[in-house]
C-alpha positions, 0 to 999 in steps of 0.5 A: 540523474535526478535523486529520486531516479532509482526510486521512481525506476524500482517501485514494483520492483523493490517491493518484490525484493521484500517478498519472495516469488510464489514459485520459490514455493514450489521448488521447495515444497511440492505441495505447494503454498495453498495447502490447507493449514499450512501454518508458521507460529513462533511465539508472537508471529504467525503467518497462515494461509487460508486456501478459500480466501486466497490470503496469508493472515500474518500476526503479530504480538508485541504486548508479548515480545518486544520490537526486535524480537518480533522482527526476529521471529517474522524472519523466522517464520517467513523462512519457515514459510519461505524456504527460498526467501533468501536467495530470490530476495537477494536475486530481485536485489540484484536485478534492481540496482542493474536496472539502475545502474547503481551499486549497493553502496549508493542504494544503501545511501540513499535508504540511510538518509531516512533513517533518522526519521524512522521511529526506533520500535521500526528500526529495532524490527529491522534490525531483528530481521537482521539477526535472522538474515545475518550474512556479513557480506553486502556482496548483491548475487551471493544468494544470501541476506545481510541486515542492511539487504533486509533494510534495503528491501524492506523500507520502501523509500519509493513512491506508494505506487500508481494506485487510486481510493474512494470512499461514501460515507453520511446519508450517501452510505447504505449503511450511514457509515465510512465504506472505503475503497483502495486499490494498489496497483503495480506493475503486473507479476504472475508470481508475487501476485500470489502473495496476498497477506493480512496484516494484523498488529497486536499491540494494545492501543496501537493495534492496527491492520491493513494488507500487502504482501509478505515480507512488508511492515509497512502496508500501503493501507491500514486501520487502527482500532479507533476506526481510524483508516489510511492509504498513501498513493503516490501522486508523480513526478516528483517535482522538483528533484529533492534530496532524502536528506531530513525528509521521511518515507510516507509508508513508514509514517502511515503506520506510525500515524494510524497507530498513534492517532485518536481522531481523524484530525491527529491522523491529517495533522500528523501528515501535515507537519512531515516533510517527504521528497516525493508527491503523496495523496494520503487518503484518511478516513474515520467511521463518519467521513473521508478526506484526501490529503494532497502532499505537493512537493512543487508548492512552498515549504509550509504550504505542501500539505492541504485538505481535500473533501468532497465540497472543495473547490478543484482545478479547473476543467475538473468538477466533483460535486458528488455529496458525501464521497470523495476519490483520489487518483495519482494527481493533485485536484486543489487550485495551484497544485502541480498539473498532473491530472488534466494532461494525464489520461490515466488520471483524468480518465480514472477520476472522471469515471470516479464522478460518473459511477458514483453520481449513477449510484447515487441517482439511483439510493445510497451506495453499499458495500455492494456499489463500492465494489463495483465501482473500485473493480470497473474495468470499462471497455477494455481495463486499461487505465490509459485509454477508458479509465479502468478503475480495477486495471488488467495490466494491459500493454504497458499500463500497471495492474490492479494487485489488490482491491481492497473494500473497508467498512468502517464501522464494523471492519468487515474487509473484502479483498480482490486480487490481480486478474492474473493476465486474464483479458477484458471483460473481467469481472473481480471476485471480492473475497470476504477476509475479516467478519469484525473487529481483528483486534479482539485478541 
């Protein structure tokens, strides 16, 4: 079995060991979890739902608190918001490795070889989760959390799951500025894909934000102060076969790179400098444009990171020539990459409708927030990925999910969230729901 086998097989599935399921809720709250209100606050974190907007806004202070207790007290108030957390995450835990024929041992294992790599402000985050979820067995089905289950669950050593991005920016934006689109895409659940949270990370000049579900630290997408914004997707097969061995986790580093990054140029520099075993596109915005960056494990070391932008040269049989705006979907489009697109209907499918929906809209003016969500919630003919190219995916037949839409304006952080159809059939039209007016940062 390849390296990454376990990994590749579990993507959806140890994303949801770092969250508990929605029903949990109700077994031990009858009122529910959309209770008007409802609220956790320790003195640096705070997890509150607000029932019009679908979303748990989870904050947390660390110019109040440092690294560990902050991780301490997010456990505290996922507990208090989360009853169930415990035994469901270890039950989703247990599920994973018997699905993959793995014991914990080598699951932990394979997770610790990226630990050298991780920043020791995470690891310390971690490891204050582990003083809260302190059970001293690692015995999976026991109902409770060690501190290396909750490293387990929450470091995603996985691929940033089958997603897509875009952006407008320049004289194609409405509004002259970056608009960026980012859609995440999992393996459809009724249940955890209720668990829609705001992240907000309150920590001075590494003040960032971006969305997920709760339970993560590391969300798939975020932005920093300095308008500065980032997405990893996965771009897949893994080829070839690496080891962890001395490579990092793309999501660890997105956090770490938007938090440390001035300009745009340090966000791509830093991603290009990294080593990861499993193929990335990194789309990486600031308020005036948007590239992608292509993570091709298949090319030599030194050569696996390259810049894509609107006005690149592609491979062939694939053309762009959409000015001011840039898409991504899980392949590689530079000449000499790994050929995963053109093989690929639910890549050439998607990235096609990509060209044509923003070559419409700009025939017609310049795209608003407006386009923007009309284009990342096309659902096509029938709103599967793998027979029309839906762009906003309704789980159909095998085919992944759209979980969460996410619509940015860079200039003003204005954000809109849409979330899963829930099983709904095509047509389907998905309701974006304002979650920030401006800047998160402002505390």
């Amino acid at each position: 079995m390849p390296v990454l086998n376990f990994f590749h097989l579990s993507t959806r599935r140890m994303r949801e060991v770092a969250v508990v399921l929605a029903c949990a809720i109700f077994f031990a709250a009858p009122t529910g979890c959309g209770e008007s209100g409802a609220a956790s606050v320790s003195p640096a974190v705070s997890i509150t739902y607000d029932p019009n907007l679908l979303v748990y806004k989870v904050e947390f202070d660390l110019t109040a608190v440092s690294h560990k207790e902050m991780g301490r007290q997010y456990a505290q108030a996922i507990v208090k918001t989360l009853p169930q957390f415990e035994p469901i995450t270890d039950a989703l835990l247990k599920t994973t490795l018997e699905e993959a024929n793995m014991t914990f041992a080598q699951a932990l294992a394979r997770a610790n070889a990226l630990k050298n790599s991780i920043p020791r402000d995470y690891l310390d985050e971690i490891e204050g989760m582990g003083l809260v979820f302190s059970d001293p067995s690692d015995e999976v089905g026991n109902g409770r959390l060690s501190p290396n289950k909750v490293f387990l669950s929450v470091i995603d050593v996985t691929e940033a799951a089958a997603c897509s991005a875009a952006a407008v920016f320049g004289k194609s934006s409405a509004t002259g500025k970056t608009i960026v689109g980012r859609n995440n895409d999992w393996a459809p659940d009724e249940t955890t894909d209720n668990w829609n949270a705001l992240f907000i990370f309150h920590n001075g000049e590494k003040s960032i934000a971006g969305n997920g579900t709760i339970g993560e630290l590391f969300p798939t997408n975020v932005f920093n102060r300095r308008h500065i914004f980032g997405g990893v997707l996965d771009s897949y097969p893994a080829y070839p076969p690496l080891t962890l061995k001395k490579m990092r986790s793309p999501t660890v580093d997105l956090r770490h790179a938007i938090e440390t990054s001035g300009k745009l140029a340090d966000a791509e520099k830093f991603f290009s400098t990294r080593k990861y075993a499993i193929g990335s596109l990194i789309i990486l915005a600031d308020s005036k444009t948007a590239h992608v960056l292509e993570y091709d494990t298949s090319r030599k070391e030194g050569d696996q990171a390259r810049i894509r932008t609107a006005s690149s040269e592609l491979i062939e049989g694939v053309s762009w020539g959409v000015p001011n705006a840039i898409a991504g979907v899980n392949s590689f489009l530079l000449p000499g990459s790994f050929d995963n697109h053109n093989n690929d209907a639910h890549n050439k499918l998607r990235f096609d409708n990509f060209q044509k929906l923003f070559s419409s809209y700009l025939a017609q003016g310049t795209l608003g927030i407006d386009q923007m969500q009309e284009i990342m919630g096309y659902t096509s003919w029938d709103g599967s990925s793998t027979t029309s190219g839906a762009i906003f995916r309704l789980g159909v037949g095998n085919d992944n999910a759209t979980f969460q839409s996410l619509i940015v304006r860079l200039d003003t952080f204005e954000t809109w969230i849409a979330y899963s159809s829930h099983g709904a059939g095509w047509p389907y039209t998905p309701v974006y729901y304002k979650i920030l007016d401006g800047n998160p940062f402002s505390k």
